[in-house]
N, C-alpha and C positions, 0 to 999 in steps of 0.2 A: 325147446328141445335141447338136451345138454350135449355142452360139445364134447365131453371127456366122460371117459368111464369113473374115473377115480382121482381125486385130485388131495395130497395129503398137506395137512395145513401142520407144523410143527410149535411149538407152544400156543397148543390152541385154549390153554385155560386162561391165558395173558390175555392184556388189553386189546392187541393188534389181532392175535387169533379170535379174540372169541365174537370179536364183530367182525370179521373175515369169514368167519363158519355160515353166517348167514348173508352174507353180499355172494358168498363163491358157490351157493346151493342153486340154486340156479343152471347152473356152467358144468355142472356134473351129476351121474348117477348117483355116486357111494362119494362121499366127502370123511377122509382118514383123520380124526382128529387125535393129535399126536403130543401126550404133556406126561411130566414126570410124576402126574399124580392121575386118580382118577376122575373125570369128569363129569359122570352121570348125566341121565337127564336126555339122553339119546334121542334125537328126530330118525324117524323110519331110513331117511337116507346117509345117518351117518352110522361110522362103527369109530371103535375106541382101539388106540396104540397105547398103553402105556410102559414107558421104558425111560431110561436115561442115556441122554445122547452122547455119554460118557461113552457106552456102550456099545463097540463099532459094530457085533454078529449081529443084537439087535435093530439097532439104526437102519442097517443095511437093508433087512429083514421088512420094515416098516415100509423102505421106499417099492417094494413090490407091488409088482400089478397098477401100477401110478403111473397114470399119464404126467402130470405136473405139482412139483413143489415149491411151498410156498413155507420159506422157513422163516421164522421167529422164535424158534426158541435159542435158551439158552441162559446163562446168569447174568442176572443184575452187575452195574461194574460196583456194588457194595459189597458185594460179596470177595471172601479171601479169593488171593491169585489162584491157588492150585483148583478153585469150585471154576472161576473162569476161563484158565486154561483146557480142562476136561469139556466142559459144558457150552463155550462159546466156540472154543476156538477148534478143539481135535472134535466138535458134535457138527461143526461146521464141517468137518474135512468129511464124518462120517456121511453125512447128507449125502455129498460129493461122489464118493465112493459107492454109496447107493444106486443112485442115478447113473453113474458110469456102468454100472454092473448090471442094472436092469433096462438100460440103455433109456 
């Protein structure tokens, strides 16, 4: 029996999200999987976010209706500063702000 309605996993096309998609299916109804590209291939209990966590209206937007977040995404540290600063660091804050707002 799933304890959550909705649990949204953020770079769920990465290593750590995309075998998190299937350990946390289980554990919830609807499993939000959340990457900067599209991910295809949808199991009945998942749906698709795609956005950039650059993007705070989005981000924010994404963490609705979610009982729990389970964040990964973000940039490689190969990537130039300014892809990291957006992507890690203000996509980290937007998460934050998310959850704060949808409580």
């Amino acid at each position: 029996m799933p304890h959550y309605e909705r649990i949204l996993i953020t770079g769920a096309a990465g290593r750590l999200g995309s075998q998190l998609r299937k350990g946390l299916a289980p554990l919830a109804k609807t499993i939000r999987l959340a990457d900067g590209k599209p991910l295809g291939d949808l199991a009945p209990h998942e749906e698709e976010a795609v956005f950039d966590l650059a993007d705070m209206e989005a981000t924010i937007a994404a963490t609705k209706d979610c009982d729990a977040i389970v964040h990964f995404g973000g940039a490689p540290l190969e990537c130039e500063w300014q892809t990291i600063l957006d992507s890690s660091i203000r996509g980290s804050y937007h998460i934050y702000e998310g959850a704060r707002k949808h409580g």
